[in-house]
Backbone as XML, in Angstrom:
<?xml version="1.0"?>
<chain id="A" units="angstrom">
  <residue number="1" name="UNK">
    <atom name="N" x="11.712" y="5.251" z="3.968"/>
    <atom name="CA" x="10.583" y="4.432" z="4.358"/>
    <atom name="C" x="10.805" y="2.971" z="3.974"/>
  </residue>
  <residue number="2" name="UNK">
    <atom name="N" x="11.622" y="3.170" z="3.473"/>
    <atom name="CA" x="12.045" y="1.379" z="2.327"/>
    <atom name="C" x="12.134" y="0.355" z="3.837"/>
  </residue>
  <residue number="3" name="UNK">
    <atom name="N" x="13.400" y="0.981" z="4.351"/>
    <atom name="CA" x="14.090" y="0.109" z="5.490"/>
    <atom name="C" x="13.304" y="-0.111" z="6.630"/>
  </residue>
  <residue number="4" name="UNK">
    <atom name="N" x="12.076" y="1.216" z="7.337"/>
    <atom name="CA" x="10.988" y="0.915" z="7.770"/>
    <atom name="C" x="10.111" y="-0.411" z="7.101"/>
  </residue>
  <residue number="5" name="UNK">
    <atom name="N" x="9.666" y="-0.456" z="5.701"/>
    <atom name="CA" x="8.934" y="-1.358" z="5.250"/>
    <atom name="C" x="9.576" y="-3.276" z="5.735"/>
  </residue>
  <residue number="6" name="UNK">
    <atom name="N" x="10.961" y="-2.728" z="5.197"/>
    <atom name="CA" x="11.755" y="-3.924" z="5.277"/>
    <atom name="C" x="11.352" y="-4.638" z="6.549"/>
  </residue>
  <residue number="7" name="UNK">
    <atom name="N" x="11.779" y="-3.662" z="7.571"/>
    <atom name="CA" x="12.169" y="-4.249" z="9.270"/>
    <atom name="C" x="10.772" y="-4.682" z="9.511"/>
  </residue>
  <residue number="8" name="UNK">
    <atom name="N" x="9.797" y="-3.886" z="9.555"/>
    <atom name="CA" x="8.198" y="-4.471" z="9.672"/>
    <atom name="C" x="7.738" y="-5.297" z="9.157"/>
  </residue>
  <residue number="9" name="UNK">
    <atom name="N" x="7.510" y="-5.957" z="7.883"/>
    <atom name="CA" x="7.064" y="-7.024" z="6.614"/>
    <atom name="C" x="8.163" y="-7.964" z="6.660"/>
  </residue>
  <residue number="10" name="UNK">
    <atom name="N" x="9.166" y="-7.323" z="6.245"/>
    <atom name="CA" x="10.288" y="-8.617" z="5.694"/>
    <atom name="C" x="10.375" y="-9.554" z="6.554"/>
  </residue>
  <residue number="11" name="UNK">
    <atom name="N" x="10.318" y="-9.656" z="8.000"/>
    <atom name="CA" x="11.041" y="-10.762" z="8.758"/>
    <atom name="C" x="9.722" y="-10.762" z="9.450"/>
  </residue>
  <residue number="12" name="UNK">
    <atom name="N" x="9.333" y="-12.224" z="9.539"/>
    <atom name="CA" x="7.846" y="-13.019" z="10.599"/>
    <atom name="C" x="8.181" y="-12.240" z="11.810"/>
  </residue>
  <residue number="13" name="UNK">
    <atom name="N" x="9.484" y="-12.331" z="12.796"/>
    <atom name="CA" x="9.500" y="-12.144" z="14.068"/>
    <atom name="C" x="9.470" y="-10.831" z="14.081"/>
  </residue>
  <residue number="14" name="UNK">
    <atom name="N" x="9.527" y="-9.947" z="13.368"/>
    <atom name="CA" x="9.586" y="-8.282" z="13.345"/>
    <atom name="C" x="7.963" y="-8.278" z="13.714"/>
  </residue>
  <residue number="15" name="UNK">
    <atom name="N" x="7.509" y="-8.808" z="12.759"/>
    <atom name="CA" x="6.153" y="-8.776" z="13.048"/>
    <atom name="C" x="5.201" y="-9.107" z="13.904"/>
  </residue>
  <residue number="16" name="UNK">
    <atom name="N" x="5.946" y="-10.062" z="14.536"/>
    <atom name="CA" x="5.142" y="-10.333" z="15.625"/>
    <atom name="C" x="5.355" y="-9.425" z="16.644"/>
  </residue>
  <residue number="17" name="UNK">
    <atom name="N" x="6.641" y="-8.938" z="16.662"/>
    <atom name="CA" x="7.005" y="-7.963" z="17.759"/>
    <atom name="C" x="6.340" y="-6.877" z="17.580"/>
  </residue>
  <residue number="18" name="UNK">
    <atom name="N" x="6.418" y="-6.105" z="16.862"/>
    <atom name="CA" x="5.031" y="-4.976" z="16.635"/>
    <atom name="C" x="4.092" y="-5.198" z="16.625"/>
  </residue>
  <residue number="19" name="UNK">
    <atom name="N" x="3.369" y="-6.333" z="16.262"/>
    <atom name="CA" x="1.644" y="-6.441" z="16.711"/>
    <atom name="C" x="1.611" y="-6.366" z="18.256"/>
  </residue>
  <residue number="20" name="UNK">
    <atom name="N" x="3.005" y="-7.190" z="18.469"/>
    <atom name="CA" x="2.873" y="-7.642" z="20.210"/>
    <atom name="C" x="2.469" y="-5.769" z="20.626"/>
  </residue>
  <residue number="21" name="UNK">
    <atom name="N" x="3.600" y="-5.227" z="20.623"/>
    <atom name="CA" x="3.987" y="-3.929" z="20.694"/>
    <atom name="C" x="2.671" y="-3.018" z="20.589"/>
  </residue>
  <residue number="22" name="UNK">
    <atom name="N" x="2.115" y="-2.933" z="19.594"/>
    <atom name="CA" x="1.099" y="-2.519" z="19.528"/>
    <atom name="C" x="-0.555" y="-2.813" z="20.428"/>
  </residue>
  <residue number="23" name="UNK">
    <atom name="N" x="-0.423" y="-3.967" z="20.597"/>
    <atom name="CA" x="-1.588" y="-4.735" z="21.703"/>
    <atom name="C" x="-0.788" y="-4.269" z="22.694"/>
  </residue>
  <residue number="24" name="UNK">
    <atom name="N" x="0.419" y="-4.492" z="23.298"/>
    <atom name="CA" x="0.950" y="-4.111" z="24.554"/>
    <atom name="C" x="1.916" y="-3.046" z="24.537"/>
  </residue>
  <residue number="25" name="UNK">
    <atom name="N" x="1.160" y="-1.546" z="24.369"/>
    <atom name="CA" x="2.470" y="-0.758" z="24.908"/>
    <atom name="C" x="3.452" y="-0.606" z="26.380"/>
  </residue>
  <residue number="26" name="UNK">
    <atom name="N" x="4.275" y="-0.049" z="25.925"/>
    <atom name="CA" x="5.089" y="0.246" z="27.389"/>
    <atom name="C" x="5.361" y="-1.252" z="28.327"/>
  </residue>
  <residue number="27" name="UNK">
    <atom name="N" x="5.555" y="-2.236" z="26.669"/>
    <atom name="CA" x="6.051" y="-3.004" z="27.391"/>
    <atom name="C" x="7.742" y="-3.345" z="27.859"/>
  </residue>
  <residue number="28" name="UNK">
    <atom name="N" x="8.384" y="-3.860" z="28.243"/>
    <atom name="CA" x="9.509" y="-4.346" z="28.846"/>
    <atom name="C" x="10.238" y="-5.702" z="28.161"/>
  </residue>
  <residue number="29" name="UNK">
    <atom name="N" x="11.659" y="-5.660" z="27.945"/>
    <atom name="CA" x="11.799" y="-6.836" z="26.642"/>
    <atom name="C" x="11.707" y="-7.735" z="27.359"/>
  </residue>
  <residue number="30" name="UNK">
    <atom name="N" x="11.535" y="-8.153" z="28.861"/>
    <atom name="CA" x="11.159" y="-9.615" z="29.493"/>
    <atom name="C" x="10.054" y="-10.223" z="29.065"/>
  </residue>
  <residue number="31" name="UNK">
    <atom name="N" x="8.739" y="-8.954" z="29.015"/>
    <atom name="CA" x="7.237" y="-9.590" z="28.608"/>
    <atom name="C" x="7.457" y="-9.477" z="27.449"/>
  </residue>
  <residue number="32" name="UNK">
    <atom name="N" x="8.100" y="-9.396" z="26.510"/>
    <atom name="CA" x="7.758" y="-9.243" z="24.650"/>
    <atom name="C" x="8.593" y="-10.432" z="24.391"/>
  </residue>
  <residue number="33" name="UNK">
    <atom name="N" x="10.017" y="-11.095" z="25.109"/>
    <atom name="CA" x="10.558" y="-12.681" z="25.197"/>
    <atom name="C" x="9.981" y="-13.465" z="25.433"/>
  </residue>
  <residue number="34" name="UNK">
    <atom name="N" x="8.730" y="-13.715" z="26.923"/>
    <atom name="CA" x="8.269" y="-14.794" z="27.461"/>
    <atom name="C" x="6.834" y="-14.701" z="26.700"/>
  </residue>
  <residue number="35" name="UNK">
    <atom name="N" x="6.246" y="-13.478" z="26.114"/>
    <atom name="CA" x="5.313" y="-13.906" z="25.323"/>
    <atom name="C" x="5.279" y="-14.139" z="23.882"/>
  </residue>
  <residue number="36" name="UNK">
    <atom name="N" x="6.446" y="-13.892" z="23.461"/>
    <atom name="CA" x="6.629" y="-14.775" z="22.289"/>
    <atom name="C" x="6.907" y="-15.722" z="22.162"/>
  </residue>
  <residue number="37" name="UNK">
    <atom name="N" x="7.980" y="-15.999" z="22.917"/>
    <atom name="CA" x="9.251" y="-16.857" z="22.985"/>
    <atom name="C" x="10.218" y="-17.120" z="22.001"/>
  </residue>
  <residue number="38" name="UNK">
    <atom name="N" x="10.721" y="-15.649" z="21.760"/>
    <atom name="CA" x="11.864" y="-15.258" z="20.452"/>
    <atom name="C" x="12.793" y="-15.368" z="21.813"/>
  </residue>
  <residue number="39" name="UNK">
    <atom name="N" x="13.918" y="-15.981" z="21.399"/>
    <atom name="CA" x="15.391" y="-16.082" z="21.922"/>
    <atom name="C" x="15.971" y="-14.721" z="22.375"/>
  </residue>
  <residue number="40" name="UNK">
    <atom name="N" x="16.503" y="-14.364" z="23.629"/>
    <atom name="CA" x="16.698" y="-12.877" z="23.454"/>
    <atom name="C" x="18.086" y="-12.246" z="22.981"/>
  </residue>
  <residue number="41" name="UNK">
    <atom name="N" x="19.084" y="-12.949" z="21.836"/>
    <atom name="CA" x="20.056" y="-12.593" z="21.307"/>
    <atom name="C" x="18.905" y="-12.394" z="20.023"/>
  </residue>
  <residue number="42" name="UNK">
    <atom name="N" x="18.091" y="-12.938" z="19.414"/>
    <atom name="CA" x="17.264" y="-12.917" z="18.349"/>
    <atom name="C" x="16.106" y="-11.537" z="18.674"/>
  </residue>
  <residue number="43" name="UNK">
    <atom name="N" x="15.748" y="-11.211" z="19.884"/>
    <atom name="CA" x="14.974" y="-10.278" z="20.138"/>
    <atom name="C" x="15.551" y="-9.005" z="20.276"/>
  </residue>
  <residue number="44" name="UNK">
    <atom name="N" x="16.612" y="-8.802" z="20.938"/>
    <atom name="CA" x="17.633" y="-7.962" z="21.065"/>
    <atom name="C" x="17.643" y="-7.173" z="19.530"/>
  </residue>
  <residue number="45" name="UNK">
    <atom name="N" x="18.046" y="-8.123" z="18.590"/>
    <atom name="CA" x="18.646" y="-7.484" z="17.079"/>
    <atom name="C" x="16.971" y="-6.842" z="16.597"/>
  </residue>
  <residue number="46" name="UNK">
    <atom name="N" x="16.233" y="-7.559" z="16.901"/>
    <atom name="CA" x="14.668" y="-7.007" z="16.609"/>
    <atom name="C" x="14.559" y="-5.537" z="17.078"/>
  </residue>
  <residue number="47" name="UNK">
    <atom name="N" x="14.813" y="-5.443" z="18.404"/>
    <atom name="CA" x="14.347" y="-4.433" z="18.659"/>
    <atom name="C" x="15.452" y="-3.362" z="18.012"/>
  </residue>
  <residue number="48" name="UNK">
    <atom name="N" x="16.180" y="-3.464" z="17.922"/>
    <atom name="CA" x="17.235" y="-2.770" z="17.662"/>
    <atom name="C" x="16.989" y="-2.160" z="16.147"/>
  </residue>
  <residue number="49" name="UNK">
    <atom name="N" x="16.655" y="-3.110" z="15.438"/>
    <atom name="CA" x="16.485" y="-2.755" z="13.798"/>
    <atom name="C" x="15.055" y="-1.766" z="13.626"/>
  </residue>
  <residue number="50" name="UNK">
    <atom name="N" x="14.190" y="-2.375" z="14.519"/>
    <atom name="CA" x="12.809" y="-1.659" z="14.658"/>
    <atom name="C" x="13.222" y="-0.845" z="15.657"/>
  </residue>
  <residue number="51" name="UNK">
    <atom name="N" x="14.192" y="-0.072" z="16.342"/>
    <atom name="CA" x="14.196" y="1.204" z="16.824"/>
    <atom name="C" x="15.330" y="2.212" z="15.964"/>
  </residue>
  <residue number="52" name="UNK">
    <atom name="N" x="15.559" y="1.567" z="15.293"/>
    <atom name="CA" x="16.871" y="2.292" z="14.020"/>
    <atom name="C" x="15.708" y="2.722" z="13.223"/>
  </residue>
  <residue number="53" name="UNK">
    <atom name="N" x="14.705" y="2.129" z="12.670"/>
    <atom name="CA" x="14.128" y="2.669" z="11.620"/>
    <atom name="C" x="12.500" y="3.129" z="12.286"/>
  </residue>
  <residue number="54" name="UNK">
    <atom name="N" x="12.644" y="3.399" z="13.559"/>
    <atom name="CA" x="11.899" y="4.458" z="14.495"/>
    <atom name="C" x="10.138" y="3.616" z="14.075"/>
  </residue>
  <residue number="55" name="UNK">
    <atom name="N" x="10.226" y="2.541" z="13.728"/>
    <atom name="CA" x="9.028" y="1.513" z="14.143"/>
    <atom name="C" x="8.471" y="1.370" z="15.328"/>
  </residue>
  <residue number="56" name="UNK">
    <atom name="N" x="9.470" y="1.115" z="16.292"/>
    <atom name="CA" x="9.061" y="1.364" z="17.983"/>
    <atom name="C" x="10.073" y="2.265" z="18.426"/>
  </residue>
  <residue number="57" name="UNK">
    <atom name="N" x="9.458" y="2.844" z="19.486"/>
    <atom name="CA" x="10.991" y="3.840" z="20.511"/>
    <atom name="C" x="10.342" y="3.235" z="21.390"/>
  </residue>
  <residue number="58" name="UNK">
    <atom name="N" x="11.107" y="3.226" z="22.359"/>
    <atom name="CA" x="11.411" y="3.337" z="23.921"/>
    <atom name="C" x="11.327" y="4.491" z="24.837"/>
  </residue>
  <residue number="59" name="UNK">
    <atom name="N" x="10.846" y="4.357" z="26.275"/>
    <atom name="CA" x="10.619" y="5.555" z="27.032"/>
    <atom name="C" x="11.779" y="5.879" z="27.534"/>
  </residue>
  <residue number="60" name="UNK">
    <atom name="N" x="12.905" y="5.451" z="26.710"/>
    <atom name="CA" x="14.270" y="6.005" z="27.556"/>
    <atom name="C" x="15.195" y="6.139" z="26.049"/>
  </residue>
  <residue number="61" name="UNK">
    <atom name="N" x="16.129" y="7.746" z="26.036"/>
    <atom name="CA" x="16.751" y="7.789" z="25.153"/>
    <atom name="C" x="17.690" y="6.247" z="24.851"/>
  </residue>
  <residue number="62" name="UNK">
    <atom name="N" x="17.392" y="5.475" z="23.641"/>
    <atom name="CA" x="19.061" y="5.131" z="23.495"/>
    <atom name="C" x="19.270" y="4.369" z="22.232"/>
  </residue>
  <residue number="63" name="UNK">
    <atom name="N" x="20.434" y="3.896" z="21.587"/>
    <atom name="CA" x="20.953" y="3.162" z="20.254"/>
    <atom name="C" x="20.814" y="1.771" z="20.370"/>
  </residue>
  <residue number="64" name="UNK">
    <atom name="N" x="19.967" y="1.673" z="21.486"/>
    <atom name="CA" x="20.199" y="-0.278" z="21.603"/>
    <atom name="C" x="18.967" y="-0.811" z="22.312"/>
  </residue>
  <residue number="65" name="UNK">
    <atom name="N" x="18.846" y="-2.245" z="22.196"/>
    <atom name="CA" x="17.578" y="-2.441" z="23.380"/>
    <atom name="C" x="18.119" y="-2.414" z="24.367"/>
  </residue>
  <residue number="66" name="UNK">
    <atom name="N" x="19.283" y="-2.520" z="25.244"/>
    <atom name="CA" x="20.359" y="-2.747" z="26.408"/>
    <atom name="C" x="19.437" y="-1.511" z="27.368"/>
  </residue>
  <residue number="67" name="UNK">
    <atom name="N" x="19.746" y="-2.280" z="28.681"/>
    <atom name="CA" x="19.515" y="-1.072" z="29.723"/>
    <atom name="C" x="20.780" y="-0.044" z="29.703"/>
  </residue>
  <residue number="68" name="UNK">
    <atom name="N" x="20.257" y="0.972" z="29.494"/>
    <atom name="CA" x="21.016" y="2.158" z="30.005"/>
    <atom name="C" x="20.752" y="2.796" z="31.293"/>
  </residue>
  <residue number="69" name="UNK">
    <atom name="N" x="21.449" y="3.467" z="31.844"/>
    <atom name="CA" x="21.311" y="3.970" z="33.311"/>
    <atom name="C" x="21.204" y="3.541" z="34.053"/>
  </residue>
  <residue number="70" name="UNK">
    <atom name="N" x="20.827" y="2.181" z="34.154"/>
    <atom name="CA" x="19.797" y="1.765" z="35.633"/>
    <atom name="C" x="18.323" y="1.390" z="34.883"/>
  </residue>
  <residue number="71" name="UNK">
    <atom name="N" x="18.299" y="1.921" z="33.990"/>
    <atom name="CA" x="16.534" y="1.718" z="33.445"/>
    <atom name="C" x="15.836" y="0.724" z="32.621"/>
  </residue>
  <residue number="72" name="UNK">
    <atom name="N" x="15.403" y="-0.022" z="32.876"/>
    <atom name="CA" x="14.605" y="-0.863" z="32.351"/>
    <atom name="C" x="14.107" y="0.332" z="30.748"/>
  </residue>
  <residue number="73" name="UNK">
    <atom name="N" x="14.095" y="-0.739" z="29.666"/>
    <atom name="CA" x="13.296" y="0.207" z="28.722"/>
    <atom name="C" x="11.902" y="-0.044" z="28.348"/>
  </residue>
  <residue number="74" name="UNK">
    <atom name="N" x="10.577" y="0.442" z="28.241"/>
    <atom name="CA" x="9.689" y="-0.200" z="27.844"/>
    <atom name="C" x="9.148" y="0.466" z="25.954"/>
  </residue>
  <residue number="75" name="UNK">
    <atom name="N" x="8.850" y="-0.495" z="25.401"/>
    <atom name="CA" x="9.028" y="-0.565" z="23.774"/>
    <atom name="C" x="7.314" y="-0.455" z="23.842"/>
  </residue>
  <residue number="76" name="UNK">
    <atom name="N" x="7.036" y="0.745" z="22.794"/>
    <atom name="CA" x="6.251" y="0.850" z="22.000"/>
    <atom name="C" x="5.707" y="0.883" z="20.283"/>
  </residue>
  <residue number="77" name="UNK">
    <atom name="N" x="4.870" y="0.466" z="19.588"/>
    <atom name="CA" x="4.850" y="0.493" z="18.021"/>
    <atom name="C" x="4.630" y="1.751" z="17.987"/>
  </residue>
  <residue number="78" name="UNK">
    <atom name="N" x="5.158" y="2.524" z="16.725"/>
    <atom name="CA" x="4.553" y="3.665" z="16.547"/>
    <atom name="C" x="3.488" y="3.186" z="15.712"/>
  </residue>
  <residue number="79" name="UNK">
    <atom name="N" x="2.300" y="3.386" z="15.635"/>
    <atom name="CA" x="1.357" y="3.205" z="14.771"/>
    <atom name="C" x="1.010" y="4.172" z="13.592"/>
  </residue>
  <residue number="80" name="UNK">
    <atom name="N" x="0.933" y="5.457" z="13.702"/>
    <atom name="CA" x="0.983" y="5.803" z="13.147"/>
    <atom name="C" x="2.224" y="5.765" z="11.518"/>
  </residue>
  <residue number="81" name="UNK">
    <atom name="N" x="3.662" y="5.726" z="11.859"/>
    <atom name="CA" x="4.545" y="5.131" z="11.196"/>
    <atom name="C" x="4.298" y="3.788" z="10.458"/>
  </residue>
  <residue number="82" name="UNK">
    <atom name="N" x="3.867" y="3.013" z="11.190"/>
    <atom name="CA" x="3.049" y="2.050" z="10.644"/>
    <atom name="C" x="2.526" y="1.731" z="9.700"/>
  </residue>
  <residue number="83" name="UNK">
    <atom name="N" x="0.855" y="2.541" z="9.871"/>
    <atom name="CA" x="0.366" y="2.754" z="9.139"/>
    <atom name="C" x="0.584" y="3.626" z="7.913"/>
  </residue>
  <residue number="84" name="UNK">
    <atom name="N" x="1.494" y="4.619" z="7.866"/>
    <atom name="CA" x="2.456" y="5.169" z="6.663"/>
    <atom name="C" x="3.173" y="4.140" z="5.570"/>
  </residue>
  <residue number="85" name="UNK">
    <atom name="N" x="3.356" y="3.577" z="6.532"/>
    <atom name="CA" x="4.821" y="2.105" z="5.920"/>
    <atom name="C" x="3.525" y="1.299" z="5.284"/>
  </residue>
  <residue number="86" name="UNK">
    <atom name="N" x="2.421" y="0.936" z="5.996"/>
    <atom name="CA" x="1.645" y="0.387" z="4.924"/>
    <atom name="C" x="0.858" y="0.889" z="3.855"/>
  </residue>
  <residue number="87" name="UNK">
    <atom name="N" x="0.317" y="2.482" z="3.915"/>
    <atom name="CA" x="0.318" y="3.174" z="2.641"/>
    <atom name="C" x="1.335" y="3.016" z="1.736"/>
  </residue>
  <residue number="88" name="UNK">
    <atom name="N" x="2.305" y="3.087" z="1.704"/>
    <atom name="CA" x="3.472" y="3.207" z="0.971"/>
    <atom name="C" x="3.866" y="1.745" z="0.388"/>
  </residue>
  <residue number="89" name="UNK">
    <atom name="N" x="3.021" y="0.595" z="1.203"/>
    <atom name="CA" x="3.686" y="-0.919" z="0.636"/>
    <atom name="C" x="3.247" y="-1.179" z="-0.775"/>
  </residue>
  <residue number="90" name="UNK">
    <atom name="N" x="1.893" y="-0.670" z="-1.707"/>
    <atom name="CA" x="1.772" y="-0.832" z="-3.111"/>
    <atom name="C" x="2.799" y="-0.235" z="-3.958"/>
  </residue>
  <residue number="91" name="UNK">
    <atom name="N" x="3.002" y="1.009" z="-3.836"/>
    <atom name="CA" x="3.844" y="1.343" z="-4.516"/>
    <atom name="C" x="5.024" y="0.576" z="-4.614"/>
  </residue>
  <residue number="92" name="UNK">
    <atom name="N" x="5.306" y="0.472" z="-3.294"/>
    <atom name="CA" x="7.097" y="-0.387" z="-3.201"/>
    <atom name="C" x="7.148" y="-1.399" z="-3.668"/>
  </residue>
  <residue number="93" name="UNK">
    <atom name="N" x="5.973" y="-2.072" z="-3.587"/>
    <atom name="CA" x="5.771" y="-3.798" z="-4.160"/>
    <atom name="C" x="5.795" y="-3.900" z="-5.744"/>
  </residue>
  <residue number="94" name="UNK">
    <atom name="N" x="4.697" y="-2.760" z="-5.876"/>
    <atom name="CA" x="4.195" y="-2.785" z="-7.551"/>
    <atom name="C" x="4.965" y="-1.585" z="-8.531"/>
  </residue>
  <residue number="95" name="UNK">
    <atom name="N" x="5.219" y="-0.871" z="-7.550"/>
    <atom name="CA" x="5.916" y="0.361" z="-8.423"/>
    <atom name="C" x="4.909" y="1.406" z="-8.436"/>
  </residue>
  <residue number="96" name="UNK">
    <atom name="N" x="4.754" y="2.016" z="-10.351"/>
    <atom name="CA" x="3.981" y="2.763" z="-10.865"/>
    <atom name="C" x="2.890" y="2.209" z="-11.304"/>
  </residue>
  <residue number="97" name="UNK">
    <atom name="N" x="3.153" y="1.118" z="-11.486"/>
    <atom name="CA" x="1.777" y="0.138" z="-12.130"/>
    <atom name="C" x="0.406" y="0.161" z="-10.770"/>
  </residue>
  <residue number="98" name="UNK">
    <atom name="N" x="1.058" y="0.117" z="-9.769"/>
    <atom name="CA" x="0.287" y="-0.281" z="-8.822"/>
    <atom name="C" x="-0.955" y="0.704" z="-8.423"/>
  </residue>
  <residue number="99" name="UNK">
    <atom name="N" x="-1.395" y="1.870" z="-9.597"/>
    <atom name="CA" x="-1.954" y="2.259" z="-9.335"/>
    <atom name="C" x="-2.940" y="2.338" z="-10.490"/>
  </residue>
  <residue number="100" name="UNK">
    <atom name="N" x="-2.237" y="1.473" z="-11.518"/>
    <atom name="CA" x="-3.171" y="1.296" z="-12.959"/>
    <atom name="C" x="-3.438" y="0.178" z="-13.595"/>
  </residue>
  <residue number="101" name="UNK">
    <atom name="N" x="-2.902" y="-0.913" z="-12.845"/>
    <atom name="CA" x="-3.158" y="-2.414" z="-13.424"/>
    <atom name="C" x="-4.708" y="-3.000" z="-13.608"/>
  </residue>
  <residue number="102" name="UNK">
    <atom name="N" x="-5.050" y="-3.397" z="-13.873"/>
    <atom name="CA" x="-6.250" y="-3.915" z="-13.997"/>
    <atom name="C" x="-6.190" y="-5.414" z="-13.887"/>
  </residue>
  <residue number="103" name="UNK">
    <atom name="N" x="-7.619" y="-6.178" z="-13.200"/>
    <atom name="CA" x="-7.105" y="-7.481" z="-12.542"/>
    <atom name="C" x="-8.258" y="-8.218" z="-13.250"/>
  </residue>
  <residue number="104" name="UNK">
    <atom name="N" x="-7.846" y="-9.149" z="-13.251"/>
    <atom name="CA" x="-9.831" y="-10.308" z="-13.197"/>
    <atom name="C" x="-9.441" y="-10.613" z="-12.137"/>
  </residue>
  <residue number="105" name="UNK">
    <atom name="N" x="-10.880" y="-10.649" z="-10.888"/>
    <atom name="CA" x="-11.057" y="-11.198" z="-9.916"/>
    <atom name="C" x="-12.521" y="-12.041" z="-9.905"/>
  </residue>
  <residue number="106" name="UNK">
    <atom name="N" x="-12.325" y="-13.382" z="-9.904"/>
    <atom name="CA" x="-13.367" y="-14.438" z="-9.889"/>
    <atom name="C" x="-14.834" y="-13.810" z="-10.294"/>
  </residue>
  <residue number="107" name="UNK">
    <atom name="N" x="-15.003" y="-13.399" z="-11.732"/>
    <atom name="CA" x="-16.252" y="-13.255" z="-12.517"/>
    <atom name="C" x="-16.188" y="-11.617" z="-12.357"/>
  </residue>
  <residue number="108" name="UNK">
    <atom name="N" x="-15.361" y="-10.945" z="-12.278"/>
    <atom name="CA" x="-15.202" y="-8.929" z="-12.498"/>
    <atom name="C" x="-13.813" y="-8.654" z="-12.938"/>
  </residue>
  <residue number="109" name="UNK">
    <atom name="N" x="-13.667" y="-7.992" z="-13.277"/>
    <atom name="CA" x="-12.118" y="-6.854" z="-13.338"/>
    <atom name="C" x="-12.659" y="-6.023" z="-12.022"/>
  </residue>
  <residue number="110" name="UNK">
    <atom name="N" x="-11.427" y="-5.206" z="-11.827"/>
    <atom name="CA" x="-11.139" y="-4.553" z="-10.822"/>
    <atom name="C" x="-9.847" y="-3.578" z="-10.865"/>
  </residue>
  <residue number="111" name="UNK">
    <atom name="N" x="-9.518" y="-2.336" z="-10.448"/>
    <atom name="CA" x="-8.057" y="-2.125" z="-10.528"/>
    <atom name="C" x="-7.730" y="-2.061" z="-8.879"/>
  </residue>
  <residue number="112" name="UNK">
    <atom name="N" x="-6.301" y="-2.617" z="-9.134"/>
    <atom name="CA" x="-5.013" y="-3.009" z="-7.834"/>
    <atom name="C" x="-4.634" y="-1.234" z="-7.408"/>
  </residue>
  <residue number="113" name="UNK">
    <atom name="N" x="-4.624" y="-0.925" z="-6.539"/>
    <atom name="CA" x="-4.246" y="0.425" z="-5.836"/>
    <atom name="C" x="-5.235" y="1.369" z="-5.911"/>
  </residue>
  <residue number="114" name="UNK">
    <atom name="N" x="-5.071" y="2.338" z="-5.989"/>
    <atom name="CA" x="-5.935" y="4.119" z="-5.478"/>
    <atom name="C" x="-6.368" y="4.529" z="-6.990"/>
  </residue>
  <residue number="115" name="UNK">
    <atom name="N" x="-7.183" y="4.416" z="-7.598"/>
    <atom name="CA" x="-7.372" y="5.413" z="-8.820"/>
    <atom name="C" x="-6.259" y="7.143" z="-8.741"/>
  </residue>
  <residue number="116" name="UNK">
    <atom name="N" x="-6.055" y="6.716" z="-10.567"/>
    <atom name="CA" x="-5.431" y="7.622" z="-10.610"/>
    <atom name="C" x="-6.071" y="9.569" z="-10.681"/>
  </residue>
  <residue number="117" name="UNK">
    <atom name="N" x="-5.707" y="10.536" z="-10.588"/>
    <atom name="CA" x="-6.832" y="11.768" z="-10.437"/>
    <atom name="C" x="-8.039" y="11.566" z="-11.912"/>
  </residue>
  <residue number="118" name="UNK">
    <atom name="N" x="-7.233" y="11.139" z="-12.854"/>
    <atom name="CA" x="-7.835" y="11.062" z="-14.035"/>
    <atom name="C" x="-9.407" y="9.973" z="-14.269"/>
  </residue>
  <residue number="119" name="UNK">
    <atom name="N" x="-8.419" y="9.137" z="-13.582"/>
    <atom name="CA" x="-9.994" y="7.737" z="-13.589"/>
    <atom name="C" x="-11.221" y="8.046" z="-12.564"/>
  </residue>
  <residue number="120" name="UNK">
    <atom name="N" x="-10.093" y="8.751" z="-11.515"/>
    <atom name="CA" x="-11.526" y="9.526" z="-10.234"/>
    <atom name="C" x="-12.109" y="10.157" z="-11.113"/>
  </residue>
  <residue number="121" name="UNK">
    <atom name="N" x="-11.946" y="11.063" z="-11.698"/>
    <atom name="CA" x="-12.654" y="12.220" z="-12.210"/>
    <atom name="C" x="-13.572" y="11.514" z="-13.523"/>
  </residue>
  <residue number="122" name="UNK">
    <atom name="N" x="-13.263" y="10.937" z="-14.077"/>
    <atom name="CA" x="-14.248" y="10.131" z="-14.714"/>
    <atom name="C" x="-14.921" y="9.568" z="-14.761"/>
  </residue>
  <residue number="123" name="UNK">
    <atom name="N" x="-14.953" y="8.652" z="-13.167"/>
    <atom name="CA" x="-16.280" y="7.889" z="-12.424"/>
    <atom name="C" x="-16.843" y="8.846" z="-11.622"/>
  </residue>
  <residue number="124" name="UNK">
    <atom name="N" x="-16.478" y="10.079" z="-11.541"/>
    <atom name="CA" x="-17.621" y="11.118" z="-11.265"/>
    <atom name="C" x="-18.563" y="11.389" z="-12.082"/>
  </residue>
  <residue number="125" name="UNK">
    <atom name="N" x="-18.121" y="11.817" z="-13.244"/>
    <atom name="CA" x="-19.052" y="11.867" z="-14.723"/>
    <atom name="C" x="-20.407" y="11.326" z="-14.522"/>
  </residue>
</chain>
């Protein structure tokens, strides 16, 4: 999930390409170039890294954004994956802490991540 996190977060243009992706499925890398306007040697490696780490697939088997067969490919986000990769971003960011730190936030404390089973069960009390 690391390299998922990476390809999605780490790089601005990854990101834009999956929001794009996501607002526009089944799109085609002509409309995801002219509505960004990422370079398409720069879009190319995008899609490519975000279909290695299965962020978007395509409606046509293949290892590359390149037409294969004759076929135009059209690129979708997986969302769901997605949304996994962003469950998973506290931990990766913060570690183990990230689920027990305690914060001041402008006039309260607060804790950073999910209570642990122990602290749930105690604000049940």
């Amino acid at each position: 999930m690391t390299n998922t996190v990476e390809a999605i977060f780490g790089i601005p243009k990854a990101r834009q390409v999956v929001r794009y992706l996501a607002e526009h499925p089944g799109s085609f890398r002509g409309d995801i170039q002219k509505a960004l306007g990422i370079p398409g040697s720069t879009l190319g490696r995008l899609l490519v890294a975000l279909l290695e780490t299965e962020a978007i697939f395509g409606d046509q088997p293949t290892t590359s954004s390149r037409i294969r067969g004759g076929y135009a490919i059209r690129y979708t986000a997986d969302i769901e994956l997605i949304r996994s990769a962003i469950d998973d971003l506290p931990g990766l960011l913060l570690g183990s802490s990230a689920h027990k730190r305690q914060v001041t936030v402008r006039g309260g404390t607060g804790m950073v991540g999910s209570p642990s089973a122990e602290e749930a069960a105690s604000s049940e009390k």
